[in-house]
Structures are given as structure tokens and as C-alpha cells.
ZAMARGU-4260 file (C-alpha; in steps of 0.2 Angstrom, whole numbers, plus 5000, padded with zeros to 4 digits):
<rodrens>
0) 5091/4836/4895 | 5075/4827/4899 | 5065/4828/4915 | 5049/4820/4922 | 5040/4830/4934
5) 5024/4823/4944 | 5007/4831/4947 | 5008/4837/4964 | 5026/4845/4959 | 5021/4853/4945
10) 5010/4866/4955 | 5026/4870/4966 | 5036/4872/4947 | 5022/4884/4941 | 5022/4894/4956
15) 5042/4897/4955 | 5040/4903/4936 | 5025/4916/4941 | 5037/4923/4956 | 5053/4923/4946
20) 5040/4934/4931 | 5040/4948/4944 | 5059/4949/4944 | 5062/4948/4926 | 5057/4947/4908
25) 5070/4931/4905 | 5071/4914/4914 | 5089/4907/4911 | 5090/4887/4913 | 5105/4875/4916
30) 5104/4856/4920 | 5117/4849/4934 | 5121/4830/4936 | 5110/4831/4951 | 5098/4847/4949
35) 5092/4859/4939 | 5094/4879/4941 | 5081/4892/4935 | 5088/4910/4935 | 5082/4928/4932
40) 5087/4947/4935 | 5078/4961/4933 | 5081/4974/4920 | 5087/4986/4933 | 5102/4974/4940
45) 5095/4977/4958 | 5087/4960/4959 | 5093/4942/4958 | 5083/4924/4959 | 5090/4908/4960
50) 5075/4891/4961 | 5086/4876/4964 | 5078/4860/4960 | 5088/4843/4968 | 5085/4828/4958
55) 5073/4822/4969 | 5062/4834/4963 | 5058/4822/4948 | 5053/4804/4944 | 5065/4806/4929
60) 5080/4812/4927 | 5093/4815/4916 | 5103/4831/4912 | 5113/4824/4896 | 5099/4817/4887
65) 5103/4822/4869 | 5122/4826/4874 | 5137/4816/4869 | 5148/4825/4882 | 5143/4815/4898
70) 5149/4833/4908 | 5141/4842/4897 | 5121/4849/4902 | 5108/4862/4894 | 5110/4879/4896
75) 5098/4890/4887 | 5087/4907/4889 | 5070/4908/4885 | 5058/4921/4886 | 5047/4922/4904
80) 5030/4927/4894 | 5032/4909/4883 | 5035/4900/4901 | 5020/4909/4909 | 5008/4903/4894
85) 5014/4885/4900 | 5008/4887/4918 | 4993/4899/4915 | 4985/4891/4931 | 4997/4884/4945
90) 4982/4885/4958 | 4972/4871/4951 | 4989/4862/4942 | 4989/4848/4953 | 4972/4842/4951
95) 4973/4844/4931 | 4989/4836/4928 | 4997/4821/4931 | 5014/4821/4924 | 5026/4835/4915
100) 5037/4832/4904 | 5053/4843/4900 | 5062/4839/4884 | 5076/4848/4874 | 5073/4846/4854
105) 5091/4847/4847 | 5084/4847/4829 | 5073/4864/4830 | 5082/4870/4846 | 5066/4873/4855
110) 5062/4867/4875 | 5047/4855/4872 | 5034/4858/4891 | 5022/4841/4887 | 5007/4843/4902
115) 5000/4825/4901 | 4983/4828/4910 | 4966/4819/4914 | 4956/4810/4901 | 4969/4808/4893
120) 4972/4825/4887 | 4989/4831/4881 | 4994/4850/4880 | 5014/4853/4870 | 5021/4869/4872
125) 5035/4874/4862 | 5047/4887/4868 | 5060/4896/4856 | 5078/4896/4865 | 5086/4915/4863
130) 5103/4910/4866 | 5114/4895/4874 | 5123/4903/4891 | 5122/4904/4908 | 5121/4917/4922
135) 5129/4918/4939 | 5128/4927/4952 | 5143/4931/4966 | 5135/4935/4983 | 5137/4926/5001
140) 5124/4920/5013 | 5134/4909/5025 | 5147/4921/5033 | 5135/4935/5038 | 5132/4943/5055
145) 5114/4946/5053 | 5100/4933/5051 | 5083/4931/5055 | 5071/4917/5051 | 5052/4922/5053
150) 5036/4916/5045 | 5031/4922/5029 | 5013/4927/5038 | 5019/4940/5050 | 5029/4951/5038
155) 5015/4950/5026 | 5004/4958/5039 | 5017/4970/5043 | 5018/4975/5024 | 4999/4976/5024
160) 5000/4992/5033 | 5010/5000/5017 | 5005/5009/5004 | 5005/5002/4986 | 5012/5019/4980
165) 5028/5016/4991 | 5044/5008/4981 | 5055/5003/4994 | 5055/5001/5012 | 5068/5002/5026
170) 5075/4989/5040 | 5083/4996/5057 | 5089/4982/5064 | 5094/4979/5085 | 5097/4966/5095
175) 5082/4974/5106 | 5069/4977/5090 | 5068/4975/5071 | 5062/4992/5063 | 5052/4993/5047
180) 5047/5009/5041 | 5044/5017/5022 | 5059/5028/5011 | 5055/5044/5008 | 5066/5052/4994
185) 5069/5071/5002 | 5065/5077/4983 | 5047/5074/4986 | 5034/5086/4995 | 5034/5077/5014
190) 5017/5084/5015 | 5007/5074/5004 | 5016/5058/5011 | 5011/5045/5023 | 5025/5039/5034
195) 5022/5020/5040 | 5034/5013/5054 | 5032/4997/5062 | 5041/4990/5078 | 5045/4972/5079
200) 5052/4963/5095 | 5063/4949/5095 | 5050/4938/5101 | 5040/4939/5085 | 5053/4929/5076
205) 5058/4911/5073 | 5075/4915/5073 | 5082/4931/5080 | 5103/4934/5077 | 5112/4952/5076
210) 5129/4953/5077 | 5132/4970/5068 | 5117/4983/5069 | 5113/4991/5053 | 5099/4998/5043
215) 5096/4993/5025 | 5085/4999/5011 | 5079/4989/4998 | 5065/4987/4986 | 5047/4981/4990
220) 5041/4975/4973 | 5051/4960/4972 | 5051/4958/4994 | 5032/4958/4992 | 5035/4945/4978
225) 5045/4932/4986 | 5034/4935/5002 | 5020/4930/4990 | 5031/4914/4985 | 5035/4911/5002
230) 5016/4912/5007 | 5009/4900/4991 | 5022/4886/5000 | 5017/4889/5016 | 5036/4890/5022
235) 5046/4901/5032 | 5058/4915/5025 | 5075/4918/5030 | 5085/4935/5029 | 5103/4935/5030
240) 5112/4952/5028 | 5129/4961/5033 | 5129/4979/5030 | 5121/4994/5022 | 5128/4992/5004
245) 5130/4975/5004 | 5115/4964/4994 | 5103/4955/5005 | 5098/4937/5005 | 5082/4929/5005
250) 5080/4911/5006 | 5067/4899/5004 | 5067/4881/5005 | 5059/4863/5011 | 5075/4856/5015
255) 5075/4841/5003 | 5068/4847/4985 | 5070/4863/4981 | 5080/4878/4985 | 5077/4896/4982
260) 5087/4912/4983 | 5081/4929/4981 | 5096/4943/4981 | 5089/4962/4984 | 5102/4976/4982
265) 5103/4988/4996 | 5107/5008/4996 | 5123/5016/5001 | 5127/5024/5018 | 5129/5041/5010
270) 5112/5040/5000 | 5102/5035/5015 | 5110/5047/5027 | 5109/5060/5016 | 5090/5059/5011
275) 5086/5055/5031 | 5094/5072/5037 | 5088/5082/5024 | 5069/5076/5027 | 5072/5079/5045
280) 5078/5100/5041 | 5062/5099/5029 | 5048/5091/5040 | 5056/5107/5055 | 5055/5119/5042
285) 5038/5116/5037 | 5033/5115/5058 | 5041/5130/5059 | 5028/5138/5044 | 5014/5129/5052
290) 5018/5139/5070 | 5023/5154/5061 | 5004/5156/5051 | 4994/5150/5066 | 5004/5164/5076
295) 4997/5176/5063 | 4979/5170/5059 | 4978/5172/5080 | 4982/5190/5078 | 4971/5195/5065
300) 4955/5185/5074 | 4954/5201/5084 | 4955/5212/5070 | 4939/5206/5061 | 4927/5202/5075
305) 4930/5222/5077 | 4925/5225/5060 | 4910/5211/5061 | 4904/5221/5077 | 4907/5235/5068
310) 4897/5231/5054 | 4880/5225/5064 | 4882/5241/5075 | 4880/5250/5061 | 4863/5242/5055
315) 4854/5239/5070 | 4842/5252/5067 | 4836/5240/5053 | 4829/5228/5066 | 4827/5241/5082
320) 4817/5256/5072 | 4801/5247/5069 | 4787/5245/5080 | 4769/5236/5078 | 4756/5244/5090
325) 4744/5235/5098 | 4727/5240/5090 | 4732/5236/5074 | 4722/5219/5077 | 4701/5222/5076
330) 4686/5214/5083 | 4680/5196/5077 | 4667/5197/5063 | 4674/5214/5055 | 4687/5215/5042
335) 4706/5222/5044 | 4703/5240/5035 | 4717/5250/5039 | 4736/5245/5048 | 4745/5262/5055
340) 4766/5260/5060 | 4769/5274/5069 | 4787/5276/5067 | 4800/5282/5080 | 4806/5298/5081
345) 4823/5298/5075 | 4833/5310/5086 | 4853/5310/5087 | 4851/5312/5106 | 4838/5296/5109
350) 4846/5283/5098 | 4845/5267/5110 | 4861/5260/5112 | 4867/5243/5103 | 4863/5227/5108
355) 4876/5213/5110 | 4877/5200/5096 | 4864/5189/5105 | 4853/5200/5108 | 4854/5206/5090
360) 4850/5186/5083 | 4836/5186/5094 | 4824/5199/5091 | 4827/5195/5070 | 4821/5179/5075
365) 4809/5183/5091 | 4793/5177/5083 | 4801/5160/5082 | 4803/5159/5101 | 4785/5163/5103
370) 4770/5153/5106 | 4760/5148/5094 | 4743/5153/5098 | 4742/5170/5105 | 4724/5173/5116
375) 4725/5194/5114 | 4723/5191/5094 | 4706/5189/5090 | 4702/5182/5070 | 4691/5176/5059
380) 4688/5160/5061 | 4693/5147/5047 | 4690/5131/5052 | 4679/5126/5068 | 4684/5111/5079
385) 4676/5094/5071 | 4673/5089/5089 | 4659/5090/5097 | 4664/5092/5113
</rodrens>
């Protein structure tokens, strides 16, 4: 197999190998007479991608390059960390490089990636192959009852309003709404979690088609990925889907040079209806606690103002027993000699009765509700006014 691949195309090639990085840790590669397939699962089976580039694609072409079986093409695995040290950079790709060159060497059974760049600069990567198969994967996208088309930027403002912490979200889906909330495993305390739940009419959509409502869960790590892919190529998603259970589809394509496919695997009916119905009994059990100690924290208020009024009964002779008499201030000029308290008697039958709470704040602090300057005191002197006047 050798292939030519020209600057502007080689950012769109170096975007599809950092998307397919977030499904898996391998990149599977297998040369058609009229396209070439790059392929990738992730180590939990749950995920599938599919990039199909058409011939097209490429200035040069040719699938049996160092073959002597015309029907025969290469089909190789390589590692997905030695293909992302290739494309290090797509962002900036297409103004760095002018041509791409992707060579087989029969010899040392390595994939040769020869960037020819500006200034004539040339970078050679050589890539081990691990092993000489393909993968394939068996799903339909054709004869499903469900599909939407919408654009990449609307669902990635709708994901905006997740949390990073959550793995995989869930889609209700109408013919009057699409709904698009966050799984919460019933295992988990519902307490600490934040539950997200968007509503989206059909009108929002490109394309709108339900035949068979449903609700599907799947995870968000690789939908956030492709979303990301989608939103690098500015082109619109597709979503076709049957039932809970079944695998969804994701497709992505321009219509003329490339192809991509992104198959999520959904959770049983069982295992969502049972996680549902138990977080439903949990989130009434825990209401039902919540009432419960709000019922009895009501009760006992009562109780301890009592004991509060109780309390400040008791030691409001502190503050009521103590009384200044007014000739305890002396003429101007003389000096304070003597300061008599005459204290109150304190017989069982006189004892004034308690004052209310207010009443009891207000004379500790009456002296802060007074005015300053006091004409019936009469002082030395400290400081005369420095006007004349």
C-alpha cells in the first residue's frame, strides 16, 4: 500500500487519529481497491470507530503497492501512541505540511508516515506493525426506527451543562421531545449527587424521526469524543438507534471523502429499570427522614427557649441590683474623693419582677443608647475649645 495525502487533508487525517486515541489504545488499518478503513475498540468492548476514507481522499493511490495478489491490500495493527507522535499537532498541520506520504516497508514490516513540509524540511516516522489482521464490526444503521440529525453545536451546549464526574448519560426519546438527563447508579449516596436533565423540542433539530419511543443509556466519554470530532469539522451528527439494548450509531461524514462511524453500546431494560425504581424508593425514603427531623427539631424549639428564659430569669438580678446615685459626681475644680453604692435591700417579698428579653439586652447596653454629652455631669476640664469664638 502506498498513499499520497495533500496538506489541507492531512489536518482532517490527524484530527481522526486523536478522536479514535480516546476510544482505544490500537488503530487497526486495511487498504480497499477504492478506500482505506482505520479501526478501533476500546478495552471495555462498549465502543466501536470506523473512519472511512474514499479514494478521493488522496492524490495517490494505490492499495497493492508492494503486493503481487492484485485482490490482496494491507492489513495491519499498530499502536495508537506511535500514530499520535506522527500528528503531534493537527491544529496547525495544514499550514506546516504540504504532502503525506503512507508507505508499507515489506522488508522491516514497518508503516513508513513521510510529512514533506515547508523549506523543505522532511520528518519519517517509523511505526512497528503488531500483527497482520483485521477487525470488523456487525451493527446496522440503515433499517432503524429512530434517527435524528442535529448540529454538532447544540448538543455540545447541552452536554455543557454536565458534570465531568458523570460516566454516562441517558436519552428519553418522543415524537413530542428528546430528553437528556444523567445515570445515577442507585448504589451511590443520592445525596451528594447533582441531577442534570435537559428537555429538547423537535424543532431544535435538523432532522427529527421516531418511530418507536425508547430510552437508551450510553457512555459520555467517547459521545463527548466524537462530539469533539464532529465540532473540529464543523459538520453535523447523526444518531440512529432502535431499542434499549441495542448499540447506537453515530455517523459523521462530508458526503464525498470521508466516512465515520462511532458504535456506543447501550444498557439493558432490566438494568435501567431497575436502578430508576430503586432511586425513586431512595430519594422518598430520604424526604420522608428529612420531614420526619424537621417535625422533631419543631417540637424541641419550644423546649429550649424555656430553658433560655429560664436561664436569664435567674440572673437578672446581676444586671437589675445595682444602682449609681446621683451625687456621686462633685463640683468642678475638686477632685473625686469618695464614690458610695448604696445597694438595694434584698427582701424575698420586694424582688421586682423579670423583665422580657428585650428589656433585658437593653439595660446591659443602656449607656450605648445614650447621649454623648451629659449637661448634669460637671468635670475637669481636659482640653479647651481651640476656637476663639
Amino acid at each position: 500500500m502506498k498513499c499520497h495525502i495533500p496538506g489541507p487533508n492531512v489536518k482532517v487525517l490527524g484530527r481522526t487519529i486523536h478522536a479514535l486515541a480516546r476510544f482505544g489504545d490500537e488503530l487497526y488499518l486495511e487498504s480497499l481497491s477504492d478506500c482505506i478503513l482505520l479501526r478501533t475498540l476500546n478495552a471495555a468492548e462498549s465502543a466501536y470507530a470506523m473512519v472511512k476514507f474514499n479514494k478521493n481522499f488522496f492524490s495517490y493511490f494505490n492499495y497493492n503497492f508492494y503486493s503481487s495478489d492484485e485482490n490482496e491490500g494491507l492489513k495491519c495493527k499498530i499502536s495508537m501512541k506511535s500514530a499520535l507522535n506522527t500528528f503531534k499537532s493537527p491544529t496547525h498541520m495544514d499550514k506546516q505540511v504540504e504532502n503525506l506520504e503512507i508507505k508499507l516497508d515489506p522488508v522491516s514490516c514497518k508503516l513508513i508516515f513521510q510529512l514533506k513540509c515547508k523549506h523543505g524540511i522532511v520528518k519519517t516516522h517509523y511505526v512497528s506493525i503488531l500483527d497482520c489482521k483485521a477487525m470488523q464490526a456487525i451493527y446496522t444503521k440503515d433499517l432503524v426506527p429512530n434517527r435524528i440529525t442535529s448540529s454538532q453545536r447544540m448538543l455540545t451546549e447541552a452536554l455543557s451543562n454536565f458534570q465531568n464526574s458523570d460516566d454516562q448519560v441517558t436519552l428519553e426519546v418522543s415524537s413530542q421531545s428528546l430528553l437528556m438527563r444523567n445515570y445515577i447508579d442507585s448504589n451511590l449516596d443520592l445525596c451528594k449527587i447533582i441531577r442534570t436533565q435537559i428537555n429538547i423540542k423537535p424543532s431544535e433539530f435538523d432532522s427529527y424521526m421516531i418511530g418507536a419511543e425508547t430510552i437508551i443509556t450510553f457512555t459520555l466519554k467517547e459521545f463527548r469524543a466524537l462530539l469533539a470530532f464532529a465540532e473540529a469539522l464543523s459538520l453535523p451528527l447523526q444518531l440512529h438507534f432502535e431499542v434499549t439494548g441495542k448499540p447506537a450509531v453515530f455517523i459523521v461524514h462530508n458526503g464525498s471523502t470521508f466516512e465515520a462511524h462511532f458504535v456506543l453500546a447501550t444498557s439493558k431494560p432490566d438494568v435501567a429499570t431497575q436502578a430508576s425504581t430503586q432511586a425513586s424508593s431512595r430519594i422518598d425514603k430520604k424526604r420522608k427522614e428529612n420531614f420526619s427531623s424537621h417535625e422533631s427539631s419543631a417540637k424541641k424549639k419550644p423546649h429550649m427557649d424555656e430553658e433560655i428564659t429560664k436561664c436569664l430569669e435567674d440572673d437578672s438580678h446581676l444586671f437589675n441590683d445595682i444602682e449609681v446615685p446621683e451625687d456621686v459626681c462633685t463640683e468642678k475644680g475638686q477632685n473625686v474623693s469618695q464614690a458610695h453604692f448604696v445597694e438595694r435591700n434584698m427582701d424575698c417579698d420586694n424582688i421586682p419582677a423579670s423583665p422580657t428579653s428585650r428589656i433585658k439586652i437593653k439595660s446591659v447596653f443602656k449607656r450605648c443608647f445614650e447621649s454623648t454629652f451629659d449637661p448634669s455631669i460637671q468635670g475637669i476640664v481636659l482640653a479647651e475649645n481651640s476656637d476663639s469664638d
